[in-house]
N, C-alpha and C positions, 0 to 999 in steps of 0.2 A: 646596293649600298648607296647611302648620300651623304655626298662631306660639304660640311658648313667650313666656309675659309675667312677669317678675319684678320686681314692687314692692316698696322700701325702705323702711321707716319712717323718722324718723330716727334716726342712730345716735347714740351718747355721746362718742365723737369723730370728728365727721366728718374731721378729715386725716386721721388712720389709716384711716378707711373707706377712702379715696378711695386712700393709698397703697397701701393690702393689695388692692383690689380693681383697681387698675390694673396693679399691679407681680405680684402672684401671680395672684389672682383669675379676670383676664379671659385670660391665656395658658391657664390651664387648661380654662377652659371654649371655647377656640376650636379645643381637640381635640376635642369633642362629635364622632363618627361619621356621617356623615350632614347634619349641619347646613348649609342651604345659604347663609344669612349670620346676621350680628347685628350688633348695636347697643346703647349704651347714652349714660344722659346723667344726670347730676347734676343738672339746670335741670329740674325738674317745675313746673309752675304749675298754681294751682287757684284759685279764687275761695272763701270768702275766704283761705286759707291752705291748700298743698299738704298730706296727713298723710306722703307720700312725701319721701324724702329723691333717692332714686335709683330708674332704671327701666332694665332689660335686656331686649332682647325677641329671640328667635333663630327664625328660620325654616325648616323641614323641609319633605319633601316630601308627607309623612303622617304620621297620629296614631301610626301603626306604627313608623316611621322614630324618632320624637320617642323612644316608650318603648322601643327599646331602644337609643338613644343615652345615656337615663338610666339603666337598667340596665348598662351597660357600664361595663368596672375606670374610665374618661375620665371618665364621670357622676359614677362613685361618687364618686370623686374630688371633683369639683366640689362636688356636697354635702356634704361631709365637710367643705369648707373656709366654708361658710358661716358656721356660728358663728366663728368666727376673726375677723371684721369685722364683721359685720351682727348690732351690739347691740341693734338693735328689734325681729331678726327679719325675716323675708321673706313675703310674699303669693305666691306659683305660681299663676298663671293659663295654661290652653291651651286651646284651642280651635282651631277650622277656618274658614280664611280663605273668605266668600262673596263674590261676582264674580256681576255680571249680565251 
């Protein structure tokens, strides 16, 4: 398994975040190719204060699967729409899921 991790800064208004990324946002990115689920959640907690506003995280079945679901017109998409909501910006994190 490979999980895609997208962290939020905070934004400059979080309603609009939250509407643009539930209402456009996340439909768009739940045609990803390949993706075998996701998730996301507005509630980050950190000690002493989260710097995330919001986190998405989607799971593939390879690092392979992952890049070219983001390469795909579905990806392009999705990242095209980021700046449109996410005024702090985004963190991309992936990597490959280990299991004993």
């Amino acid at each position: 398994m490979h999980k895609l991790l997208v962290l939020y800064p905070h934004p400059t208004d979080p309603e609009a975040f939250k509407a643009h990324y539930e209402g456009t946002h996340l439909p768009l990115a739940a045609k990803l190719p390949g993706m075998l689920d996701h998730r996301y959640s507005f509630e980050v907690h950190a000690e002493p204060e989260s710097p995330y506003f919001a986190l998405f995280e989607a799971d593939f079945p390879n690092a392979a699967t992952m890049a070219a679901a983001l390469a795909s017109p579905e990806g392009q998409a999705v990242q095209a729409d980021v700046p449109n909501y996410a005024t702090g910006g985004a963190v991309v994190l992936d990597y490959p899921v280990l299991t004993r």
